[in-house]
Backbone as CSV, one residue per row, in Angstrom:
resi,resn,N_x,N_y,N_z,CA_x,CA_y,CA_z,C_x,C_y,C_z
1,UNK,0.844,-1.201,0.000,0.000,0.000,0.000,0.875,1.244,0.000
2,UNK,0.622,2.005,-0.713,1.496,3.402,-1.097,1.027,4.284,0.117
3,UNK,2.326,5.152,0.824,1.714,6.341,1.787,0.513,7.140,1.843
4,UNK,0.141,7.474,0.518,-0.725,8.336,0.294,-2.585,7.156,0.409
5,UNK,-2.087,6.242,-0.313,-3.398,4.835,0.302,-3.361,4.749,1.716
6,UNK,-2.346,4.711,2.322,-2.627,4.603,3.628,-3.486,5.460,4.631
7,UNK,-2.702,6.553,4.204,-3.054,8.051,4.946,-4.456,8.175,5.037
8,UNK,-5.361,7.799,3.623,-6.345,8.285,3.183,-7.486,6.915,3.956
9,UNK,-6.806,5.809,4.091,-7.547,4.532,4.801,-7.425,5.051,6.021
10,UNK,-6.043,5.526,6.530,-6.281,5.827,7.871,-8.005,7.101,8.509
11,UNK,-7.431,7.991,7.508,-8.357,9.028,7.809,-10.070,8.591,7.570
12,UNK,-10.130,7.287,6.686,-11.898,7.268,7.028,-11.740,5.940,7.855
13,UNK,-11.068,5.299,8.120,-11.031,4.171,9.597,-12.181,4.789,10.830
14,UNK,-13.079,4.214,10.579,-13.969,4.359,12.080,-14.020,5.934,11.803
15,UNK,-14.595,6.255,11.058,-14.644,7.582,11.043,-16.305,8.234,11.224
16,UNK,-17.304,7.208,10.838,-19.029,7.404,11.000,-19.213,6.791,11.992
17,UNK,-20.267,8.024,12.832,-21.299,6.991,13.407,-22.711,7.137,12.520
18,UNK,-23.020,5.763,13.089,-24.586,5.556,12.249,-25.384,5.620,13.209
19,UNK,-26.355,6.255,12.963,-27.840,6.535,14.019,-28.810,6.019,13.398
20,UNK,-29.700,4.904,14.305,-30.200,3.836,13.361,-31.665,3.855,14.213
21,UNK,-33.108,4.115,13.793,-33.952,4.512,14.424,-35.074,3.131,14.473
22,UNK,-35.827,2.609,15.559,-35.842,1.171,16.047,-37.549,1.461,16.554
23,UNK,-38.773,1.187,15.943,-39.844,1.303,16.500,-40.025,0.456,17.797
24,UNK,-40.739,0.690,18.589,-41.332,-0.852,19.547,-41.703,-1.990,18.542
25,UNK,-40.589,-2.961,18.931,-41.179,-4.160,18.217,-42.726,-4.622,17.901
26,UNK,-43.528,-4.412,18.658,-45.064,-4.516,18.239,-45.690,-3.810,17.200
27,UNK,-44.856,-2.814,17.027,-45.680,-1.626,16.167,-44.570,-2.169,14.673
28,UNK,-43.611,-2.454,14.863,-42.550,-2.295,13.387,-42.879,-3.424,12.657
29,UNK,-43.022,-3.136,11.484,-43.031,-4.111,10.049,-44.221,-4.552,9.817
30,UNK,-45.235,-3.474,10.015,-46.805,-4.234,10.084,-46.897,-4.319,8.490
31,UNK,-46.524,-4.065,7.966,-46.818,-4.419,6.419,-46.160,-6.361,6.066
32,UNK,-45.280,-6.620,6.825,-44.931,-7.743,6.865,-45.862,-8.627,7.509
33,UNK,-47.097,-8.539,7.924,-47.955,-9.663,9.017,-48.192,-10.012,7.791
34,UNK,-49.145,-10.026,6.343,-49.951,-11.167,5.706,-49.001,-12.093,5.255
35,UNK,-47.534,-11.907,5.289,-46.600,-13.085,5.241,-45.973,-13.813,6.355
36,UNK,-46.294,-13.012,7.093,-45.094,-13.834,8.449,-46.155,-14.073,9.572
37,UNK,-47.201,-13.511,9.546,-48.086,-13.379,10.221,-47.322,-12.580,12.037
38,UNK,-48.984,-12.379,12.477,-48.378,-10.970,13.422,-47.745,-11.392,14.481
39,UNK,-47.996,-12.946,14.692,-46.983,-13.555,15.801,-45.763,-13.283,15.709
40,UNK,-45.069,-13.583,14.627,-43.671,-13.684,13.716,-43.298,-12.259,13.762
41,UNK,-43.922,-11.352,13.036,-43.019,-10.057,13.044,-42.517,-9.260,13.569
42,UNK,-42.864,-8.865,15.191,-41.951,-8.750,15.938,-40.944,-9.176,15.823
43,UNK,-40.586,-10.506,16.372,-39.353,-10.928,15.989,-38.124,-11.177,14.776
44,UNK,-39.233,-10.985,13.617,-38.213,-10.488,12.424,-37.859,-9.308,12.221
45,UNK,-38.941,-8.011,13.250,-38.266,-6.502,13.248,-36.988,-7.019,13.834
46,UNK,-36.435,-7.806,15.165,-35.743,-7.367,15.905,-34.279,-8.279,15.093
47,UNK,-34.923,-9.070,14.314,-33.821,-10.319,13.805,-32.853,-9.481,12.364
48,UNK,-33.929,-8.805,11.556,-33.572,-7.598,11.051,-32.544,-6.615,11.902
49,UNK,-32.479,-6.068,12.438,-32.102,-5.125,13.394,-30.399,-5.957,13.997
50,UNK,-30.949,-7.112,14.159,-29.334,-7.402,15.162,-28.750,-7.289,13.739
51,UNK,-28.659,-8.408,12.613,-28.367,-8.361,11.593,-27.714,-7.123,11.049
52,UNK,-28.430,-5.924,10.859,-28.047,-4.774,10.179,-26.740,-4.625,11.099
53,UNK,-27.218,-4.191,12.454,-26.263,-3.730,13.665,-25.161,-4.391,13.627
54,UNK,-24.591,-6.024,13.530,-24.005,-6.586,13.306,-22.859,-6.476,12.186
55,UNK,-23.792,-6.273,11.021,-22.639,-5.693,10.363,-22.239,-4.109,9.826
56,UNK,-22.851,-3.557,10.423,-22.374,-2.642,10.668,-21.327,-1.881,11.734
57,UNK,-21.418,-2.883,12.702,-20.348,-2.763,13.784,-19.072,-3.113,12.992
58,UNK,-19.310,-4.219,12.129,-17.903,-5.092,11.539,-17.496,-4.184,10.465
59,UNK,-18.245,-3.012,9.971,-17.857,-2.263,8.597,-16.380,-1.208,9.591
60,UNK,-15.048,-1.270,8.291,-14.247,-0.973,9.105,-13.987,0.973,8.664
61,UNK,-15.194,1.513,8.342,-14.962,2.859,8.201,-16.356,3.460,9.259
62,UNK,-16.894,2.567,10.378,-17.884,2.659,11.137,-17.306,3.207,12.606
63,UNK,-17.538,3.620,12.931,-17.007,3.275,15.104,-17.700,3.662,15.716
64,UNK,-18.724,4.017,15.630,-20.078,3.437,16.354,-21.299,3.862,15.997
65,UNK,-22.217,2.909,16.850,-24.034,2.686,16.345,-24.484,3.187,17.275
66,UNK,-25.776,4.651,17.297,-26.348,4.599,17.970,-27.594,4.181,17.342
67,UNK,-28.951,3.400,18.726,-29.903,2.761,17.903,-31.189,3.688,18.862
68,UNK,-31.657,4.636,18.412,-32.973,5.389,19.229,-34.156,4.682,18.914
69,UNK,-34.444,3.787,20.407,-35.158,3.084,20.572,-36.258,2.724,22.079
70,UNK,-37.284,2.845,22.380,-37.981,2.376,23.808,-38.237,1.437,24.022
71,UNK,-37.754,0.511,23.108,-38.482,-0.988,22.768,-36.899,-1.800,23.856
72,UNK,-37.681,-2.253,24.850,-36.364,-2.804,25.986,-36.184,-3.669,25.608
73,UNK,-36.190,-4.999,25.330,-35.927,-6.186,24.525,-35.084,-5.555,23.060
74,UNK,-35.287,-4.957,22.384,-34.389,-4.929,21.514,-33.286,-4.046,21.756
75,UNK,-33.880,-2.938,22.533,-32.321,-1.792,23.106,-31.053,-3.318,24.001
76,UNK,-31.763,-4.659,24.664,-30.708,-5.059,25.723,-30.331,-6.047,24.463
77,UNK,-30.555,-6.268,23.074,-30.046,-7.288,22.500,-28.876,-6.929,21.676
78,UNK,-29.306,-5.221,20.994,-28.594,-4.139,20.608,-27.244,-3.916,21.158
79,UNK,-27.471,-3.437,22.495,-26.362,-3.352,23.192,-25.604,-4.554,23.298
80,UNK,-26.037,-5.592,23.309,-24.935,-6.616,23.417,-24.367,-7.172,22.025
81,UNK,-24.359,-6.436,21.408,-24.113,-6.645,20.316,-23.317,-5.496,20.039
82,UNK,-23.581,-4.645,20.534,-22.221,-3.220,21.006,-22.533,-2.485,20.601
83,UNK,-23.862,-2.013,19.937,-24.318,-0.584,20.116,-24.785,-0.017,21.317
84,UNK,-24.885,1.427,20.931,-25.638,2.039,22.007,-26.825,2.716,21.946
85,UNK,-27.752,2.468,23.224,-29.017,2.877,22.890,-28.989,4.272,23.770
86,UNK,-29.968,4.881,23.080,-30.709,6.443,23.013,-31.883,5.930,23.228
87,UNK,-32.647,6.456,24.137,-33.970,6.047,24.241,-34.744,7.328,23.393
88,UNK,-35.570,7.140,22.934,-36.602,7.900,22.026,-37.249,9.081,22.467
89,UNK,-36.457,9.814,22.991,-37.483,10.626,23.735,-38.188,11.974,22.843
90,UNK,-38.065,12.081,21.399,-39.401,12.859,20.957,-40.707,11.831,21.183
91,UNK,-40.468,10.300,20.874,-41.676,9.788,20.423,-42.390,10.054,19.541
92,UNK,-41.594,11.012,18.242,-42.720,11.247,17.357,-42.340,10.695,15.867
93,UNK,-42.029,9.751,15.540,-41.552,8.599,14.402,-40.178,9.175,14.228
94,UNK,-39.734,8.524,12.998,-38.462,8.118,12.267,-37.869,9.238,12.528
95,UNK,-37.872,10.648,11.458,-37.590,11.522,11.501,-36.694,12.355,12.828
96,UNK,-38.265,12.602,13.780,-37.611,13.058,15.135,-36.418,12.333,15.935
97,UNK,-36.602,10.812,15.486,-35.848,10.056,16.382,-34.584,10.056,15.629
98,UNK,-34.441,10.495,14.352,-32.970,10.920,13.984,-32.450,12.066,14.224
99,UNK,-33.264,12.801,14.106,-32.942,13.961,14.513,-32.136,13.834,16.180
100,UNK,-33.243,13.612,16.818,-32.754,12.870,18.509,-31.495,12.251,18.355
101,UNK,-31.093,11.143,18.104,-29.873,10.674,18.110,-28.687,11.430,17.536
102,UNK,-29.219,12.495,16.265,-27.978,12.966,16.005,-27.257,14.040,16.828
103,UNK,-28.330,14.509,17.686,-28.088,15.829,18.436,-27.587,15.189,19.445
104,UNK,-27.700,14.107,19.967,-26.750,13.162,21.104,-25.498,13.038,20.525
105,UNK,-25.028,12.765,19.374,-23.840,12.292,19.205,-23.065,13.689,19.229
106,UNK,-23.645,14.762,18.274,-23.004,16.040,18.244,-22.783,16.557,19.386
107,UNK,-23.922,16.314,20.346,-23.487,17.272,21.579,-21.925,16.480,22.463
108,UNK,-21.509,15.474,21.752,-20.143,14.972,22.050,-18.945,15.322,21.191
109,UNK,-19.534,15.289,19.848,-18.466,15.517,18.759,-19.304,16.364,17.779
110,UNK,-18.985,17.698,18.037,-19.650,18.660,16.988,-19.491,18.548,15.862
111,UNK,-18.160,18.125,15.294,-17.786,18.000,13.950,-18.107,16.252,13.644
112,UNK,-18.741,15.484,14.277,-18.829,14.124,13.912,-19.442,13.557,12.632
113,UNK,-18.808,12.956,11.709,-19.612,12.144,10.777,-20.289,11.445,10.823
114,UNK,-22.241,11.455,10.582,-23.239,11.012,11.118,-24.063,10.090,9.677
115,UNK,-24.091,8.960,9.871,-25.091,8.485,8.747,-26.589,7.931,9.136
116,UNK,-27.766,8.695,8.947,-28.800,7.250,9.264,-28.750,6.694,8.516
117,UNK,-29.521,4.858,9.349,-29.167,3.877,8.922,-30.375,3.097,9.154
118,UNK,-31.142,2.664,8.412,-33.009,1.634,8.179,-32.028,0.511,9.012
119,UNK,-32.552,0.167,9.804,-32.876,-0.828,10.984,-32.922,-2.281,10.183
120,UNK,-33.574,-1.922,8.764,-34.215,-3.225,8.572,-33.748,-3.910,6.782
121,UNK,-32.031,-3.814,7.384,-31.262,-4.262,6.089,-30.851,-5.701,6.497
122,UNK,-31.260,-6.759,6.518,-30.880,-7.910,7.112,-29.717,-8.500,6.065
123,UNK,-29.759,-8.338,4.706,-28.425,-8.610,4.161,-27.377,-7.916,3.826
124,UNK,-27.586,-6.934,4.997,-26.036,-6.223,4.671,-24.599,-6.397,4.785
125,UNK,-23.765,-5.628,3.915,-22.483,-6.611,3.717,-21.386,-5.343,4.241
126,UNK,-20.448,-5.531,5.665,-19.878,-4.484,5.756,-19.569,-3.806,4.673
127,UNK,-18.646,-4.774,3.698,-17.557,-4.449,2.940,-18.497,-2.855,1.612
128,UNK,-19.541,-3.803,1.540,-20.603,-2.688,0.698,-20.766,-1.365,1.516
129,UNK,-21.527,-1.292,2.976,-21.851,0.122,3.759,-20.380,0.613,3.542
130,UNK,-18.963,0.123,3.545,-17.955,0.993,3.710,-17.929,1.341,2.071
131,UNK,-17.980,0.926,0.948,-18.350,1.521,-0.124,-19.097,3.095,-0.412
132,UNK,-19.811,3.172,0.255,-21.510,3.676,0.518,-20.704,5.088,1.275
133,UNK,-19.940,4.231,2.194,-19.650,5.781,2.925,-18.263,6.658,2.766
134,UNK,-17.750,5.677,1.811,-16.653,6.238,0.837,-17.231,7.213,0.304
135,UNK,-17.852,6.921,-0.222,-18.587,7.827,-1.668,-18.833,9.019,-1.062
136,UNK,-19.872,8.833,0.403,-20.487,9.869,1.096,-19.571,10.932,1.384
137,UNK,-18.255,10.624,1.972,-17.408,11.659,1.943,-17.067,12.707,1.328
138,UNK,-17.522,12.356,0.219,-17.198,13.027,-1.037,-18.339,14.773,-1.131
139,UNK,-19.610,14.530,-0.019,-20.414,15.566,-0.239,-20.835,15.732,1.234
140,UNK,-21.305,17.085,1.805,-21.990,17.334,3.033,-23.066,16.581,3.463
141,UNK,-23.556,16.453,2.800,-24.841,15.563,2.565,-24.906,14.462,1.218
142,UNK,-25.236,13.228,1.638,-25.515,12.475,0.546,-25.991,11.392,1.036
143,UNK,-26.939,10.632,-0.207,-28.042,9.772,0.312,-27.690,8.256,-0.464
144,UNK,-28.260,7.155,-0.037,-28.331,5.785,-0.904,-29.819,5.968,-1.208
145,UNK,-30.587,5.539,-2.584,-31.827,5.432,-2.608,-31.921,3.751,-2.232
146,UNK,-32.856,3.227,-1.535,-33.576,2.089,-1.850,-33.409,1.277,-3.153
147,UNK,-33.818,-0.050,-2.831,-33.775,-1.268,-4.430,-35.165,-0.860,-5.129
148,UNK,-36.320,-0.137,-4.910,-37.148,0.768,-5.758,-37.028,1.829,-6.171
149,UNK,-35.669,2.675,-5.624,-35.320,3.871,-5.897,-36.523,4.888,-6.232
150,UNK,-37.356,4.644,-4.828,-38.720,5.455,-4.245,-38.237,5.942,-2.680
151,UNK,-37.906,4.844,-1.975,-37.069,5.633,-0.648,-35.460,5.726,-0.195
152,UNK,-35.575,5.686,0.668,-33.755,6.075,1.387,-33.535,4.748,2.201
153,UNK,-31.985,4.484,2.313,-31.719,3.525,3.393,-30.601,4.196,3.950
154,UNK,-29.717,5.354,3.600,-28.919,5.907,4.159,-28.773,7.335,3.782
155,UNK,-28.844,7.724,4.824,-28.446,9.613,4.792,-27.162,9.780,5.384
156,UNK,-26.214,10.608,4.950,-24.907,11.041,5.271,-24.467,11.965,5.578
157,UNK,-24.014,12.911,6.747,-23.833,14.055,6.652,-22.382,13.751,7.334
158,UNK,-21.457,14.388,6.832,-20.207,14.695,7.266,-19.550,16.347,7.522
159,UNK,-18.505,16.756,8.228,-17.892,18.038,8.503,-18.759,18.791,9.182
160,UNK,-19.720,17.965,10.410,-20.869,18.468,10.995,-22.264,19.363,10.593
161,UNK,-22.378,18.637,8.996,-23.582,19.243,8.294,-24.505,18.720,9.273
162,UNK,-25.692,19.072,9.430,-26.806,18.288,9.219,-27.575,17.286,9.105
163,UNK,-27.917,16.081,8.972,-28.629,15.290,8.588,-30.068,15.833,8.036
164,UNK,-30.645,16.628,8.630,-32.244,16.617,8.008,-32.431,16.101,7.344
165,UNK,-33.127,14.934,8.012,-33.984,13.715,7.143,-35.253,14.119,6.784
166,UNK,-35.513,13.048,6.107,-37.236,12.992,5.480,-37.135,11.831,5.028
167,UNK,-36.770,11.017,5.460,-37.744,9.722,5.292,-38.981,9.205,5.573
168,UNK,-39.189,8.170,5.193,-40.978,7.791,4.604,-41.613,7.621,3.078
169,UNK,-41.850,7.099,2.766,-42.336,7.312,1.476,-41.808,7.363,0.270
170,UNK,-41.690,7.844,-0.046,-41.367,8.653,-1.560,-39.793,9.640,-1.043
171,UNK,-38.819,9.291,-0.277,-37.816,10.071,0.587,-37.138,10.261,-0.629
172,UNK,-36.509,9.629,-1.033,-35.282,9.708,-2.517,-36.058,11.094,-2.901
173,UNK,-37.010,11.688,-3.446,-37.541,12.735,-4.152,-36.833,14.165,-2.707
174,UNK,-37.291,13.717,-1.827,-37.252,14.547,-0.710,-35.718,14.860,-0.768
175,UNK,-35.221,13.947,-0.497,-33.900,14.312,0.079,-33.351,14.898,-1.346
176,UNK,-33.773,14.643,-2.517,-32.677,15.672,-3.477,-32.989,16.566,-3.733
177,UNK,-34.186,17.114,-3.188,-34.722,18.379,-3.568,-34.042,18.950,-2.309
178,UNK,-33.712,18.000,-1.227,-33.270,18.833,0.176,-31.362,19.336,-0.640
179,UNK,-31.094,19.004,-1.285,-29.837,19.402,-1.606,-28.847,18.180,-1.536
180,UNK,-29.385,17.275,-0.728,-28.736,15.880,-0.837,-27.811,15.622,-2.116
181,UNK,-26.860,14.922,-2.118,-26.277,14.406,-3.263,-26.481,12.736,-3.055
182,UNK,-27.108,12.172,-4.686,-27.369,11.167,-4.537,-26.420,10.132,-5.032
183,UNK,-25.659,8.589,-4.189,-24.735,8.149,-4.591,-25.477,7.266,-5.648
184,UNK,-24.342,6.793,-6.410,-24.781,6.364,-7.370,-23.582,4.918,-7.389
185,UNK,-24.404,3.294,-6.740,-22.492,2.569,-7.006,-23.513,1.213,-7.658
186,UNK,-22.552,0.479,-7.924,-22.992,-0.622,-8.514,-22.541,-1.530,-7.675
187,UNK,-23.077,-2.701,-7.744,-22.627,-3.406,-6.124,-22.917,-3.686,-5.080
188,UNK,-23.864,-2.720,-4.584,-23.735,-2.233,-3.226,-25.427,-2.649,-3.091
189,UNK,-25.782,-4.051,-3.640,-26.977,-4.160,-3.310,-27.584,-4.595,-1.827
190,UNK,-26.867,-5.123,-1.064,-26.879,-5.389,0.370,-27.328,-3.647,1.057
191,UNK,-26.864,-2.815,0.812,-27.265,-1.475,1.507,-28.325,-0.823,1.108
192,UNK,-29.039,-1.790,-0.122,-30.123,-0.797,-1.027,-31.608,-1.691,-0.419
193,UNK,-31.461,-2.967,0.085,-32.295,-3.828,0.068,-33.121,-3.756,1.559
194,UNK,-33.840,-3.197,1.962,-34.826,-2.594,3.019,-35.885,-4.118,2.967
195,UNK,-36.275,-3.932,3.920,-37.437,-4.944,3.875,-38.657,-4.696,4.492
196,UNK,-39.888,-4.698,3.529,-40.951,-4.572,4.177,-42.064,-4.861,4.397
197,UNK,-42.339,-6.033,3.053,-42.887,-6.975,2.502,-42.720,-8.264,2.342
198,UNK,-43.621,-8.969,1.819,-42.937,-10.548,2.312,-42.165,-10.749,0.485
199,UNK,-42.277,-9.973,-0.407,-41.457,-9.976,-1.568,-40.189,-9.331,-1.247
200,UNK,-39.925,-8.259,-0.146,-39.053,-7.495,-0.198,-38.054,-8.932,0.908
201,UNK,-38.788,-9.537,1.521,-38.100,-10.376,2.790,-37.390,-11.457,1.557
202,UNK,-37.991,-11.905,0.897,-37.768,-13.070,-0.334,-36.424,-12.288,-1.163
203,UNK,-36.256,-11.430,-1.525,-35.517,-11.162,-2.008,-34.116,-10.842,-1.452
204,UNK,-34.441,-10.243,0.001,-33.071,-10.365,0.960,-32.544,-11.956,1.230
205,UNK,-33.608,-12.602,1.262,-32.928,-14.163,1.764,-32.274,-14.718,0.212
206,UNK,-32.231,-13.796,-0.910,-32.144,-14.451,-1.884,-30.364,-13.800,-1.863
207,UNK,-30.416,-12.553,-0.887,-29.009,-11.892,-1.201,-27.891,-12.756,-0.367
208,UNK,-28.797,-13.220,0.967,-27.994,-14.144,1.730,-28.075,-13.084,2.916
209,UNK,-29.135,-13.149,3.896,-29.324,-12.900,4.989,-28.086,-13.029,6.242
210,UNK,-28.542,-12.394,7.145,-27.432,-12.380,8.302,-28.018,-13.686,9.040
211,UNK,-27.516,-14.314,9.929,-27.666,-15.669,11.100,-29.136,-15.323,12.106
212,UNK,-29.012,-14.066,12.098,-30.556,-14.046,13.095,-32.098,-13.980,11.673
213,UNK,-31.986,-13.277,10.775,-32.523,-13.301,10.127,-33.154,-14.655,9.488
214,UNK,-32.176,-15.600,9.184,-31.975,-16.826,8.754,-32.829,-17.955,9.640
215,UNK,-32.338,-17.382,10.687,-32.998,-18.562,11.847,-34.460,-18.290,12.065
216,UNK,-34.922,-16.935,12.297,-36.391,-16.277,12.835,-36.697,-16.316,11.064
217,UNK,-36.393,-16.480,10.045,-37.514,-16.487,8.836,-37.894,-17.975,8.455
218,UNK,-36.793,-18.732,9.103,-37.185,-20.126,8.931,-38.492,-20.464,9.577
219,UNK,-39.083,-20.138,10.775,-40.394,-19.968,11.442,-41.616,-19.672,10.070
220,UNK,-40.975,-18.930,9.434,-41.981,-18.267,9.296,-43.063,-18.861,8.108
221,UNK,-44.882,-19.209,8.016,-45.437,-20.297,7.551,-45.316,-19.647,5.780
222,UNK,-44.615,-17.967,5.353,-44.700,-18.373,4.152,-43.785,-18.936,3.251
């Protein structure tokens, strides 16, 4: 590796944190019950969730997860898995609760590099999110769209921009009208693949799911 490769590995080494926003398991992935049914999905929100967290701990341009969450069963599974939990205290969905976590991390590191991060990427591949946040460096703000390239699975703000999110929906439109810069990689389908449906779940197990994912979808009667 040449000095100048090094320097430049050194400088994004553990350089993001990701703020990763976690409903009460009862309430998350209700679009997933007519496949997994409503017994099951709880536990595939949370099997989702270690999964993402998991490798995202292992991505080596990451150094740490916060996960803003009230849901106690998944904040004590989280943490042992070595993130850290923020408890939710807007209570008022996705949005606020990024917002919330990011203003926790800043009020430690003003200048900190902050990415949100969908909870509910069960085949994610470090080696891809450190792709993802290569790129991100590159702008104050910048976004991943979704595998419909209708919403977001990652927002990026670095040199202590901002985050202002808008996720939900139709976010990809949002965030580039917000000034966002949108990455654009090939590859990197593990970071694009959200799940929220029992087609969207079929298609992650098709990318090759994480070990909790794997085990809690085997349950599941579809």
């Amino acid at each position: 590796m040449h000095r100048d490769d090094t320097a430049a590995w050194a400088a994004a080494a553990r350089e993001w944190t990701l703020v990763v926003p976690l409903k009460p398991l009862a309430l998350a992935k209700s679009r997933l019950a007519p496949a997994a049914g409503s017994g099951l999905r709880p536990a595939l929100a949370l099997a989702f969730a270690q999964d993402t967290v998991a490798a995202a701990l292992a991505c080596a341009a990451v150094g740490d997860v916060v996960i803003v969450t009230d849901d106690p069963l998944a904040g004590a599974e989280l943490a042992a898995l070595g993130a850290r939990i923020v408890p939710d205290a807007p209570g008022a969905g996705m949005n606020a609760a990024l917002e919330h976590g990011e203003a926790v991390v800043r009020l430690e590191r003003p200048g900190a590099s902050v990415a949100a991060l969908n909870a509910d990427l069960p085949a994610l591949r470090p080696t891809e999110l450190g792709r993802v946040l290569e790129a991100a460096r590159a702008h104050r703000r910048a976004f991943l769209a979704d595998a419909a390239e209708v919403g977001t699975t990652l927002l990026a703000a670095s040199g202590g921009a901002a985050l202002a999110p808008a996720f939900g929906g139709a976010s990809r439109v949002r965030h580039l009208r917000s000034g966002a810069a949108e990455i654009v990689l090939s590859g990197v389908d593990s970071v694009r693949r959200d799940v929220d449906t029992g087609e969207d779940l079929a298609a992650a197990l098709a990318l090759g799911v994480g070990p909790h994912t794997l085990r809690t979808s085997a349950a599941s009667p579809a």
